[in-house]
N, C-alpha and C positions, 0 to 999 in steps of 0.2 A: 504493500500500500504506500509506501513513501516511495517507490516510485513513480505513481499514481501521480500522487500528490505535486512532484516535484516535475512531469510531465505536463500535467494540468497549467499549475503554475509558470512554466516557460510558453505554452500557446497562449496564454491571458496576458502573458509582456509583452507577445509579438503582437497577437490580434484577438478581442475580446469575442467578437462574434463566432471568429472559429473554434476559440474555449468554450463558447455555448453549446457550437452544434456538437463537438465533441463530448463534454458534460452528456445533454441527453441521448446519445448514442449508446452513452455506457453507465450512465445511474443506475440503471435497474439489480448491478452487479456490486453496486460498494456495501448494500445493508449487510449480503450474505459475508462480502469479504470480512466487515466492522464485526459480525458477531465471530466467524472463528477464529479471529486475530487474539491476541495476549498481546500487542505492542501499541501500548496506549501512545506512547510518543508516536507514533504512524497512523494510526486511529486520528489524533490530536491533529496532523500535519491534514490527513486526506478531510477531515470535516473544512478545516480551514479555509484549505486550495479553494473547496466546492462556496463558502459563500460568499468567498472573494468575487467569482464568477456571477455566483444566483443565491441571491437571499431564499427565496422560497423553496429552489431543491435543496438545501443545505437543512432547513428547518422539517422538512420531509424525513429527509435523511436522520436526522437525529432523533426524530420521533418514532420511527421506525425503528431505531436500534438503541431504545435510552436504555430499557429494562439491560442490558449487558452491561452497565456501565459500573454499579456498582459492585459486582462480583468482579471486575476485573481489576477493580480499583483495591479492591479485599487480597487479592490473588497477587497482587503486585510488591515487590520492593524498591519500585524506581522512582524515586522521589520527583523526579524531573518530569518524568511524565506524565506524573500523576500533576501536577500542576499544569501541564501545557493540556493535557485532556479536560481539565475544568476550565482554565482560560476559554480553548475551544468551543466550550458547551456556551458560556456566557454570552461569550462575542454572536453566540446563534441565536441564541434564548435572552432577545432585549425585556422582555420580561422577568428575567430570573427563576421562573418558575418550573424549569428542568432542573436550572442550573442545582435551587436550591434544595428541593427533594432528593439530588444526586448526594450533595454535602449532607443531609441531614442522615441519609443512609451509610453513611460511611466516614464521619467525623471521629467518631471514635476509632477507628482504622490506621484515618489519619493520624493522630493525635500518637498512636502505639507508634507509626512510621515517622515522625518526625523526631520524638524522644529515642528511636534507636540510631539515627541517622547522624551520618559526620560531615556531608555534605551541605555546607551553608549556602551555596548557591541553588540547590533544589531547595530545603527546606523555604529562603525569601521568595521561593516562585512561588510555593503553595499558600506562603501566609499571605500573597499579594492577591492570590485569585482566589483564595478563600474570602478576604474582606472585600471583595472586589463586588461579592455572590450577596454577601449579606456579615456585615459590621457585626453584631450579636455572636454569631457561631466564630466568628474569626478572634472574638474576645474568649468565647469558652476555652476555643482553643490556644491560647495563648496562655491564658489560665493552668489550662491542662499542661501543658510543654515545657512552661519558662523555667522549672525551676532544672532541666537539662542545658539552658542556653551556654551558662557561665562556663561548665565545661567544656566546649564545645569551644566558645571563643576561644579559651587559655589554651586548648590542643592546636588552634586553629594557624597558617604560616602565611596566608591570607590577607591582607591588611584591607583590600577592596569590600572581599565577601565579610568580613567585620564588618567594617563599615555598613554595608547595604544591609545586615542583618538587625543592628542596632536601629538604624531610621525604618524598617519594615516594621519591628515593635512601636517604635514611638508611633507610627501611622496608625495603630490599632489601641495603643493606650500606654499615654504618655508616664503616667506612675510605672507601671510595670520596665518601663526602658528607662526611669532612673534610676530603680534598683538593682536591673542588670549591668547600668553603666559603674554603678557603684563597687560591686563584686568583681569586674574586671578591670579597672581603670587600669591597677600598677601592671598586669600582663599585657594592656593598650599601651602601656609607656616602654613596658619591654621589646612592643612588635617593632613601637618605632625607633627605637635605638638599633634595632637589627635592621630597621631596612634602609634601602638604598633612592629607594624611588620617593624624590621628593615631592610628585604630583600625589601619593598616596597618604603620603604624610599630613600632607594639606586641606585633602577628601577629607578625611580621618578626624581633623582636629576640627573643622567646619562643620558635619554631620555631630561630632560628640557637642559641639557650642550651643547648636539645635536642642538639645536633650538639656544639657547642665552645663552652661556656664560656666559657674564655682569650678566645676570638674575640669572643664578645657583648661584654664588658667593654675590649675594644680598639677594636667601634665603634664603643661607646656616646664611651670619649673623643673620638672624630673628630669626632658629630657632635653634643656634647652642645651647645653656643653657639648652633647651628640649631633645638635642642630647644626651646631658651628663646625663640626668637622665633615658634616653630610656638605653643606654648601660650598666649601674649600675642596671638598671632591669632587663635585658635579661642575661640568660644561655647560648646561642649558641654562642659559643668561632668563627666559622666558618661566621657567619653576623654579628657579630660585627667586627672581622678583615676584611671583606668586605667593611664596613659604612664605616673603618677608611680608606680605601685604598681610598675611593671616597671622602670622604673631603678632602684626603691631595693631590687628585688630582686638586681640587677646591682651597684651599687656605693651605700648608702648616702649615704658622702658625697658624691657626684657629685649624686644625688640632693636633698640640702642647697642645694649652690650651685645649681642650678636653681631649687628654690624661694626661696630665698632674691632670686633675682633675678627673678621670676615673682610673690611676692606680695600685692603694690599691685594690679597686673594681676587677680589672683585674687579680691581682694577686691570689684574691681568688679564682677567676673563674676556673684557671688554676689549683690551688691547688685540688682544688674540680672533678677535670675532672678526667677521667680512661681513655681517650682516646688522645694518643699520637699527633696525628694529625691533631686534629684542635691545639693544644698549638703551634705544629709547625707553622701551617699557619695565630694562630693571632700575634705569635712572631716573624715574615718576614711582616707583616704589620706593626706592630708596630717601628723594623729596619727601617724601609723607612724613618719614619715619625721622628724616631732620635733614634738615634744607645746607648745614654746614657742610657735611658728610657728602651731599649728593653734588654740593659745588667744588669742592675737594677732586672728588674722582671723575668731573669734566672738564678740572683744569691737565688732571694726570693722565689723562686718556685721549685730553683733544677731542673730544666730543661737544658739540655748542647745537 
């Protein structure tokens, strides 16, 4: 069926009418395929393809094969799927009212499959189309789950799927993602001492500011000493002036002592660059942060 799906999908980019007459040449063969399938992510792609093309075969189609959906959802351990198959269902069912019979049948399935799961990037897809379907069950379920999350984070090598995991709770209740931000802060301060990517660092400490504040600013001190040797590593003039914009959103002067001990370093960076336009945009981040500093390194750089 994904190939189905992924055939359908290439004649509806090329030309939509011929995805039509194709669609009803061969609908009559997808219910039988959707019931003996076990691959809901395939399942999930071929309902998709169909009502990209035609709303009303696609709603056909689903009604004709809803009864399978819960048992396979039962039968499943693919967390990723199991979200792209409810996604699927919703995007058919603008009423919600498959969608939501499907979740109410199989919440607690869910709920067993997300507390055994290690995978944070399925697990954000299901809590997203779970509250997607209905806010209520997406709270139960979060209820039910969260007190698995904190492990989860602290195994996690991730710093993105953290991140999106963290703002997927607060999306569904905002207490609940400050008690998990709580329980893992000092392992978020760990991830970003270990990592290298400074656009993640910056996701990271933006998405946590969302949630708490206080917190951003507690681990920004942890790990601001790590900050100044991440920046003295990195080349890209364009996320470094970024990082800087987000600290000195956080604590101005924190923000100072960074650069202040980052400068020489920065100027080389600039010196080194051929391209005008990140210089400009790490030297208006750096203005913000203090206007002496950023006239400094355009006398030392020859930049005006």
């Amino acid at each position: 069926m994904g190939a189905i799906a992924r055939l359908l999908n290439s004649v509806r980019k090329i030309e939509e009418e011929t995805a039509k007459e194709l669609l009803n040449e061969t609908k009559d063969t997808y219910a039988d395929k959707i019931r003996a399938s076990s691959d809901m992510g395939a399942i999930g792609w071929l309902l998709n393809s169909v009502r990209k093309i035609e709303e009303a075969t696609a709603r056909s189609l689903l009604h004709e094969t809803k009864d399978t959906y819960a048992d396979k959802i039962g039968a499943s351990s693919d967390m990723g799927a199991i979200g792209w198959l409810l996604y699927s269902v919703r995007e058919i069912d603008k009423e919600k009212e498959t969608a939501k019979e499907l979740l109410h049948e199989t919440s607690d399935s869910i709920a067993d499959k997300i507390s055994a799961s290690i995978d944070l990037w399925a697990i954000i897809g299901v809590l997203y189309s779970v509250r997607e379907i209905e806010e209520a069950t997406a709270r139960e379920l979060l209820h039910e789950t969260s007190d698995t999350y904190a492990k989860k984070i602290n195994a996690s090598t991730d710093p993105r799927a953290i991140i999106e995991l963290l703002y997927s709770v607060r999306e569904i209740e905002e207490a609940t993602a400050r008690v998990l931000l709580n329980q893992t802060k000092d392992s978020i301060a760990d991830k970003i001492r270990a990592s290298i990517n400074l656009g993640a660092i910056e996701w990271l400490l933006s998405r946590v500011s969302e949630i708490d504040k206080a917190t951003e600013r507690g681990i920004l001190n942890q790990t601001k000493d790590s900050i100044v040797e991440k920046i003295r590593a990195n080349t890209d003039l364009v996320a470094i002036g970024m990082l800087l914009d987000r600290v000195s959103g956080i604590d101005n002067e924190i923000a100072r002592g960074i650069l202040n001990q980052t400068k020489d370093s920065i100027a080389d960076k600039i010196r080194a660059s051929t391209d005008p336009l990140p210089k400009i945009w790490l030297l208006k981040s750096v203005r913000v942060i203090e206007e002496e500093t950023a006239e400094w390194l355009e006398k030392e750089t020859n930049v005006e």
